[in-house]
ROSE-4610 file (N, C-alpha, C; in Angstrom, 1 decimal, always signed):
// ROSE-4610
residu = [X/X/X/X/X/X/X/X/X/X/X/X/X/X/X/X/X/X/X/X/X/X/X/X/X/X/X/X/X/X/X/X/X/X/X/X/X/X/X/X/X/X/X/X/X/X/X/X/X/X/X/X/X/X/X/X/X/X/X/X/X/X/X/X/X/X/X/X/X/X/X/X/X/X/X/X/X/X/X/X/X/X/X/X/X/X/X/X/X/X/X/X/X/X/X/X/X/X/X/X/X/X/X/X/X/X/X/X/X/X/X/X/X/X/X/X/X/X/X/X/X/X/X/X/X/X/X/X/X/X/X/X/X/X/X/X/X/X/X/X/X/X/X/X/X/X/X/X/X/X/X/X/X/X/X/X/X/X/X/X/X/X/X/X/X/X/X/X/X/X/X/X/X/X/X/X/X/X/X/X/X/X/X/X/X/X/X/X/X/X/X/X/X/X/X/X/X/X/X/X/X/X/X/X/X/X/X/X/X/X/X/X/X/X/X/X/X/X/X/X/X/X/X/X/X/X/X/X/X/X/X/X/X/X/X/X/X/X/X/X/X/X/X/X/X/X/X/X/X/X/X/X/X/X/X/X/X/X/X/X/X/X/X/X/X/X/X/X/X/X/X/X/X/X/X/X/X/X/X/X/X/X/X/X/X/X/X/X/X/X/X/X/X/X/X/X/X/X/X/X/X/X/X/X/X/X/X/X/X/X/X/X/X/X/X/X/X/X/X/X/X/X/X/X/X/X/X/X/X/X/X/X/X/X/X/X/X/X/X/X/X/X/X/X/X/X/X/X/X/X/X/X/X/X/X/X/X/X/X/X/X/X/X/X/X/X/X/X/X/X/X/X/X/X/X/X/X/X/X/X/X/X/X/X/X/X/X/X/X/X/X/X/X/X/X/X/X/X/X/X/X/X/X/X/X/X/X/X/X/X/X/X/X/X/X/X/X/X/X/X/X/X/X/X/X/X/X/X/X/X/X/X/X/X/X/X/X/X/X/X/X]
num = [1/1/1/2/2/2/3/3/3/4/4/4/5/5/5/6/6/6/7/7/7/8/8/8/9/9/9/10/10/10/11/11/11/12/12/12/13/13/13/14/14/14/15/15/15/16/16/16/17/17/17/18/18/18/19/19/19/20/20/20/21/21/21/22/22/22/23/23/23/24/24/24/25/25/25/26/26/26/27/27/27/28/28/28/29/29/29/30/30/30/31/31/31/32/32/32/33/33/33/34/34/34/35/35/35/36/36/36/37/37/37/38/38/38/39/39/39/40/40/40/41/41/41/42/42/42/43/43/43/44/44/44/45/45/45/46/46/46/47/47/47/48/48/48/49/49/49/50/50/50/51/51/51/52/52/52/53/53/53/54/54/54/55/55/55/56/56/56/57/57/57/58/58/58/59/59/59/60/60/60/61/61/61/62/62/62/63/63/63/64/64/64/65/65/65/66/66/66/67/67/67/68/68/68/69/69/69/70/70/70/71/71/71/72/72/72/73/73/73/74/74/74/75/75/75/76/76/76/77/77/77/78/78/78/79/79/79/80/80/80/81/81/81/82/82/82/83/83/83/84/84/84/85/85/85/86/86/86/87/87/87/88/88/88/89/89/89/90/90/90/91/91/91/92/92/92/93/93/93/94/94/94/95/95/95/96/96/96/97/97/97/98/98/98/99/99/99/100/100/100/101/101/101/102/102/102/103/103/103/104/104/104/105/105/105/106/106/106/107/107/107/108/108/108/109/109/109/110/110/110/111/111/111/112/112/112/113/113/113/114/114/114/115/115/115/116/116/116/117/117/117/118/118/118/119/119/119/120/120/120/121/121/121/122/122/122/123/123/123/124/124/124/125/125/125/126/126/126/127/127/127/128/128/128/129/129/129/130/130/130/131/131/131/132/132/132/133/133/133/134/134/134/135/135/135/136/136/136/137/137/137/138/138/138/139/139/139/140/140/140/141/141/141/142/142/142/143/143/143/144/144/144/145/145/145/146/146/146/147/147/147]
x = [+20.2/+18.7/+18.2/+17.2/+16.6/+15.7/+15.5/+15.0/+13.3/+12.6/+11.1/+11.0/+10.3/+9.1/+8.4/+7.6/+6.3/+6.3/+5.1/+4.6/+3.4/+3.7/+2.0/+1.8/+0.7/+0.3/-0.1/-0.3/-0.9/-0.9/-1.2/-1.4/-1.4/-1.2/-1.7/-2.6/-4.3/-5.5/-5.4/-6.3/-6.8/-8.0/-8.8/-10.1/-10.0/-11.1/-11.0/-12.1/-12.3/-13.1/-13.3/-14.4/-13.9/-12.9/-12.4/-11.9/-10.0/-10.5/-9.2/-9.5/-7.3/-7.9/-6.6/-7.2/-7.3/-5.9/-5.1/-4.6/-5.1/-4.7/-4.7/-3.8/-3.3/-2.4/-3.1/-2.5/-2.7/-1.8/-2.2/-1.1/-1.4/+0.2/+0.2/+0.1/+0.2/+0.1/+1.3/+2.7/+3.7/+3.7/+2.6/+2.4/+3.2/+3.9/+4.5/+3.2/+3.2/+2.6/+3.3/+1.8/+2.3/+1.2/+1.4/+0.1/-0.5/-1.7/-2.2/-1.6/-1.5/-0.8/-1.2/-1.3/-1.2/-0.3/-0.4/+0.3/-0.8/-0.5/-1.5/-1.8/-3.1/-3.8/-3.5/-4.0/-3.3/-4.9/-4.8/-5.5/-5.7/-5.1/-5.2/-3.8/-4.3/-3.7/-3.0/-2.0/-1.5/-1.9/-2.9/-3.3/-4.5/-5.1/-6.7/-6.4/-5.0/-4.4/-4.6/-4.2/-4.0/-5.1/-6.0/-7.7/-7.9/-8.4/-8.5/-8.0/-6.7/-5.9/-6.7/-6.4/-6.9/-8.6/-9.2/-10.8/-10.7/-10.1/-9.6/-9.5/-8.2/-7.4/-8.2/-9.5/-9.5/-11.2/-11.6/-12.9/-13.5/-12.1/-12.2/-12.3/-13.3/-12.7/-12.6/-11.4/-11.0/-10.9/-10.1/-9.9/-8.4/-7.6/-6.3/-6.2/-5.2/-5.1/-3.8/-2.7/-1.5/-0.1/+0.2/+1.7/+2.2/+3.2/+3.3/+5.3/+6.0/+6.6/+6.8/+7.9/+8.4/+9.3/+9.4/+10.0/+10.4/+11.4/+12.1/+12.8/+12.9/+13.3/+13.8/+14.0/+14.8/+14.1/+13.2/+13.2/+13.3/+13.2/+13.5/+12.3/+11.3/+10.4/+10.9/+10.2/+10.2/+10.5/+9.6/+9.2/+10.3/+9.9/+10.7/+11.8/+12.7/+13.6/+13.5/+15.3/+14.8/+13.8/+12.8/+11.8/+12.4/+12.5/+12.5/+10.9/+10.9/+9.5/+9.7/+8.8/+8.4/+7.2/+7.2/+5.8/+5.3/+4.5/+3.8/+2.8/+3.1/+2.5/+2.0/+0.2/-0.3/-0.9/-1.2/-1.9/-3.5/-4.2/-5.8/-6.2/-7.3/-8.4/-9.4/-10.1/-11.2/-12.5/-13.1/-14.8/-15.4/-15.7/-16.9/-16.3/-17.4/-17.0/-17.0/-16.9/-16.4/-15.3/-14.6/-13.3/-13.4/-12.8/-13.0/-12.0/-11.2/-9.5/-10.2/-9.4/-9.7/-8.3/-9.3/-8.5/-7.8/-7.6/-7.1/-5.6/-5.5/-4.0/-3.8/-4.3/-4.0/-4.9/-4.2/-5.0/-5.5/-5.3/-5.9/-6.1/-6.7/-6.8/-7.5/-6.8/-7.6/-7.1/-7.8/-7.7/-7.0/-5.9/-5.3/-4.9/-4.6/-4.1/-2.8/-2.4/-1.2/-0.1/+0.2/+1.1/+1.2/-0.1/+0.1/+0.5/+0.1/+0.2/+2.1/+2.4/+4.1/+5.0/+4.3/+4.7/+5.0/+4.1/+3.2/+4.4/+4.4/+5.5/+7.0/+7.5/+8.7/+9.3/+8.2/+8.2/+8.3/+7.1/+6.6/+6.6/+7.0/+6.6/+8.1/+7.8/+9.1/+9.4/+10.7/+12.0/+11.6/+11.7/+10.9/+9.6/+8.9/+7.9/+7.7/+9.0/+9.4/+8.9/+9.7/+9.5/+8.3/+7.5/+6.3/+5.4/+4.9/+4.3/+4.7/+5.9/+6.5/+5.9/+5.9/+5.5/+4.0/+3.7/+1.8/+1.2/+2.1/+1.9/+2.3/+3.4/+4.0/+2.6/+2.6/+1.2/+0.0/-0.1/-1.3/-1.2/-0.2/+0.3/+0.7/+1.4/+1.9/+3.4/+3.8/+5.2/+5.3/+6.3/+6.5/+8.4/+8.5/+9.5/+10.3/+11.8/+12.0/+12.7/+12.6/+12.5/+13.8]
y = [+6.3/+6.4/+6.7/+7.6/+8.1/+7.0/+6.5/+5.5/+5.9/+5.4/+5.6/+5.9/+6.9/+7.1/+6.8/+6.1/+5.6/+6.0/+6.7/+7.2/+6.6/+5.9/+4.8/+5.7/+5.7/+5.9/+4.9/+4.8/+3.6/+4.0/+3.1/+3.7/+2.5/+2.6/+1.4/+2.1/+1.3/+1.5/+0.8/+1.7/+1.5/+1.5/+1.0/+1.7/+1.0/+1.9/+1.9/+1.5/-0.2/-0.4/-1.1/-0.3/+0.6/+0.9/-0.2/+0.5/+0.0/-1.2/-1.6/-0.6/-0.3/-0.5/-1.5/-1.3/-2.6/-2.1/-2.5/-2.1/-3.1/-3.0/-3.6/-4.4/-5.4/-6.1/-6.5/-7.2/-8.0/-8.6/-9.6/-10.9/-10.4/-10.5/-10.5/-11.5/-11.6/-12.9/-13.9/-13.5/-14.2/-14.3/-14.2/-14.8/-14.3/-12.6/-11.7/-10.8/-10.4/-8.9/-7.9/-7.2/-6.0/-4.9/-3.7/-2.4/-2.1/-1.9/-1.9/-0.5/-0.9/+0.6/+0.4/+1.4/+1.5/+2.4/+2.4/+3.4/+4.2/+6.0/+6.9/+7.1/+7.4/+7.3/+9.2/+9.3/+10.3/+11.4/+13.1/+13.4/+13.0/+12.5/+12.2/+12.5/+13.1/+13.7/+12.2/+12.5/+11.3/+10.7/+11.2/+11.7/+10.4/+11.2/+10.3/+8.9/+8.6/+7.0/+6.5/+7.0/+5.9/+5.5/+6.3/+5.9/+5.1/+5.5/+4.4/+3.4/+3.1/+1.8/+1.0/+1.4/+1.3/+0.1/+1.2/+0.9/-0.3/-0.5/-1.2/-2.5/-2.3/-3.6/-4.5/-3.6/-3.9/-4.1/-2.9/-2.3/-1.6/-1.3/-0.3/+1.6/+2.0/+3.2/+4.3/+5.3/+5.3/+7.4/+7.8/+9.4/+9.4/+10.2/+10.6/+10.9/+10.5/+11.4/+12.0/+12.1/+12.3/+11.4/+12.2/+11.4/+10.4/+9.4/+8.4/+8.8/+8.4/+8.2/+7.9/+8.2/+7.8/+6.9/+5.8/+5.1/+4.9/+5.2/+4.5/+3.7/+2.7/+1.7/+1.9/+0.5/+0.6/-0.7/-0.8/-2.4/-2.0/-3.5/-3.4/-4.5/-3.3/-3.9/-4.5/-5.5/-6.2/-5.2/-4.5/-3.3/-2.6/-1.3/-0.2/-0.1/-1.3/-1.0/-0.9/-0.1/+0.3/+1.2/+1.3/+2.3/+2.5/+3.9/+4.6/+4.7/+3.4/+4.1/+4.9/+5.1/+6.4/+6.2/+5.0/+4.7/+6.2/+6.7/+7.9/+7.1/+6.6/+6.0/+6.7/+6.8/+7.6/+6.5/+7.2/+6.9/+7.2/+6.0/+6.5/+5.3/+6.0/+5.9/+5.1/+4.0/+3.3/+3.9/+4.5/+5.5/+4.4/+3.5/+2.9/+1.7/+1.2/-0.4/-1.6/-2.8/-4.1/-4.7/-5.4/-5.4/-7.1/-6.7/-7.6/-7.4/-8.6/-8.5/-8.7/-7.9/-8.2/-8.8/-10.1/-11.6/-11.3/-10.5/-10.0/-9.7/-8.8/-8.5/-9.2/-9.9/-9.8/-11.1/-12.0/-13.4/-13.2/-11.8/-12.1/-10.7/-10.3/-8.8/-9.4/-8.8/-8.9/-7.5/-7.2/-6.5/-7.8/-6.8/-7.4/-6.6/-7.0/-6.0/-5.3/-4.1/-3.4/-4.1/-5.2/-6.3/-7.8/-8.0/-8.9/-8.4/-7.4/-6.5/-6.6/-6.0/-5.9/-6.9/-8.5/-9.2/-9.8/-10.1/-10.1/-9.4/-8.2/-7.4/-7.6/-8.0/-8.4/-9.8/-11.0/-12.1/-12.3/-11.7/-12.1/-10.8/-9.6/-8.1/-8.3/-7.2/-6.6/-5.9/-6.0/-5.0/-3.5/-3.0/-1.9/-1.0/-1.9/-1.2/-1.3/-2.1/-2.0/-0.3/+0.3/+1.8/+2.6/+2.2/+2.5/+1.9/+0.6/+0.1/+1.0/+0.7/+1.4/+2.8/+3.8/+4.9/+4.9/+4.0/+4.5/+3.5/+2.5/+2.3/+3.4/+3.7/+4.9/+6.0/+6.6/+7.5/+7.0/+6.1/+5.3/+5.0/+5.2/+5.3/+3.9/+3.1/+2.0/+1.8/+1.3/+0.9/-0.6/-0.5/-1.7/-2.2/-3.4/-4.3/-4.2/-3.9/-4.0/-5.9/-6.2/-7.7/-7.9]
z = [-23.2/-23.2/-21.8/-22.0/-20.6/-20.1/-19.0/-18.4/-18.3/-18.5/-18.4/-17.0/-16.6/-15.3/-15.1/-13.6/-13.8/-12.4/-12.0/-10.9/-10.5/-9.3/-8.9/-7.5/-6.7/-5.7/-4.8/-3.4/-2.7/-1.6/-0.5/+0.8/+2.0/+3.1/+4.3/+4.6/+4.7/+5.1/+6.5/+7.3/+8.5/+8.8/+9.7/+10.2/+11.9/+12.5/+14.1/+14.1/+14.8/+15.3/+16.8/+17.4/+18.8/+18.8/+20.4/+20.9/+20.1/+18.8/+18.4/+17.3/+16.4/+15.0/+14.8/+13.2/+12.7/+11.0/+10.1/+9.1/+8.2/+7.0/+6.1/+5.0/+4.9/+3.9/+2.7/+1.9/+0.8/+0.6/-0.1/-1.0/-2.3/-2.9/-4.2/-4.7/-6.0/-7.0/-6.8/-6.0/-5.7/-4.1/-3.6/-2.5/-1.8/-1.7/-0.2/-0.1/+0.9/+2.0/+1.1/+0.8/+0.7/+0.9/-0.1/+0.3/-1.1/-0.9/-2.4/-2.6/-4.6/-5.0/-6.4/-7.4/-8.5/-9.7/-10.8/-11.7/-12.1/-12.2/-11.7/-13.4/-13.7/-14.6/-15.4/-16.9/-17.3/-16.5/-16.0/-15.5/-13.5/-13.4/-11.9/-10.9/-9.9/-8.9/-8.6/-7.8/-7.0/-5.9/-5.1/-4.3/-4.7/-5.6/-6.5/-6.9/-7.4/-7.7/-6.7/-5.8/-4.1/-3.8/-3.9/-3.1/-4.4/-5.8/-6.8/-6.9/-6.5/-6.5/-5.6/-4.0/-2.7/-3.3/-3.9/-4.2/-4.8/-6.0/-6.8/-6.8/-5.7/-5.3/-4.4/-3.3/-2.0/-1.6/-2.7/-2.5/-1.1/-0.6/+0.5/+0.0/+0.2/-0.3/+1.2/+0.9/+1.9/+1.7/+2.7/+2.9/+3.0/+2.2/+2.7/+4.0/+5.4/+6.2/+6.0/+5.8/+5.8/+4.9/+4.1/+3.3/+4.4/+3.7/+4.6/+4.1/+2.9/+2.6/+0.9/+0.1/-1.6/-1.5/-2.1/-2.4/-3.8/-4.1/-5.8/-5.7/-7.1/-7.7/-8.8/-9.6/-10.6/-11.0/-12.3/-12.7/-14.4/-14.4/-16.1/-16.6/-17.7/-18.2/-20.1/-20.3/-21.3/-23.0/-22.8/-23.7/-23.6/-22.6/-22.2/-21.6/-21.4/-20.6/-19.5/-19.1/-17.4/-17.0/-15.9/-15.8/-13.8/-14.4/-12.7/-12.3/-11.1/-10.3/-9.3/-9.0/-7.5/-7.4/-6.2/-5.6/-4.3/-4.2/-3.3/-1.8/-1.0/-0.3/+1.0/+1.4/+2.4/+3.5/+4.5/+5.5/+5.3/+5.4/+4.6/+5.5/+6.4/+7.1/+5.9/+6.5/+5.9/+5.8/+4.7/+5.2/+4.7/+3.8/+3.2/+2.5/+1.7/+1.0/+1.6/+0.6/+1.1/+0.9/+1.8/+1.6/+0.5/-0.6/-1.5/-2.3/-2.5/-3.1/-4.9/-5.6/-6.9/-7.4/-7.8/-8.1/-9.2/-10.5/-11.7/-10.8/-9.8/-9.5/-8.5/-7.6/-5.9/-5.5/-4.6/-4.3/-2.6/-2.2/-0.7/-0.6/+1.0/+1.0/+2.7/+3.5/+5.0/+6.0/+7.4/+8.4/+9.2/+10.1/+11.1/+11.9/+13.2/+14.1/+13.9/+14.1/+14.0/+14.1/+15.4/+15.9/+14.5/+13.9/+13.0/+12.1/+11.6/+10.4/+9.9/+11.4/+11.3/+11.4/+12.1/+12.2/+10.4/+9.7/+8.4/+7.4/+7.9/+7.0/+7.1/+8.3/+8.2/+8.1/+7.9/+7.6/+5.6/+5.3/+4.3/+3.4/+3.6/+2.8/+2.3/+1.3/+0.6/+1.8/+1.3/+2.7/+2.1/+0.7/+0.6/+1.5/+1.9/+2.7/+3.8/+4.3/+6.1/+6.6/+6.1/+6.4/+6.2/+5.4/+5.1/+6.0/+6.4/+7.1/+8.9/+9.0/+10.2/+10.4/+9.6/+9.8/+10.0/+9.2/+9.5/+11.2/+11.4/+12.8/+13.7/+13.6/+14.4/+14.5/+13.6/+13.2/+13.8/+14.2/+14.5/+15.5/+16.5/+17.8/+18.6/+17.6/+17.7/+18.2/+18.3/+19.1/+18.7/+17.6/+17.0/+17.1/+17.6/+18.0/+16.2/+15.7/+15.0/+15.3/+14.0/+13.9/+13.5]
């Protein structure tokens, strides 16, 4: 049997205020660090998932600046079986909104500094988005201590 596809989008949000900036985490419902993300809807770019997820999850809505990194997995759902994901994760600058966690998927949602952010992520994140988080500090002109 061919394994199901599921293609989600997501992103690490930032915004600069002054002369700091600032990224973005969330707590999931099992209480690790991670990046908001979703499964991309039928008609939507992947591209359009990531900001919608982003909006969604965070009520930040934001602008692509640049691809970040893909990540696949392998989980096995109840229904379908095994399902190949391929999460699409960008770098997206903060333009508007309130940052407000929606309680249905996610029990937290805050800004922190680039330094907590990574601290945050290698404490408490999936080992999956070490690389992900890494690159958009990098991009962000960070210099981050591997842990």
């Amino acid at each position: 049997m061919v394994p199901m596809k599921e293609i989600s989008g997501g992103g690490v949000v930032f915004r600069k205020q002054e002369e700091r900036t600032e990224v973005q985490l969330i707590q999931d419902r099992f209480g690790k660090m991670t990046l908001p993300k979703g499964k991309m809807e039928p008609g939507e770019t992947i591209e359009e998932t990531a900001l919608r997820e982003i909006a969604e999850e965070t009520g930040i809505a934001g602008r692509i600046v640049e691809p970040l990194d893909v990540i696949s997995y392998r989980y096995e759902h109840p229904e379908h079986g095994t399902v190949e994901k391929e999460v699409h994760y960008y770098l997206v600058e903060a333009v508007g909104g309130d940052l407000q966690a929606q309680i249905e998927e996610i029990s937290g949602v805050e800004w922190m500094s680039p330094e907590t952010a990574w601290k945050k992520q290698a404490e408490s994140g999936y080992d999956n988005n070490d690389g992900v988080v890494l690159a958009a500090l990098q991009k962000l002109g960070y210099e981050v201590k591997l842990v």
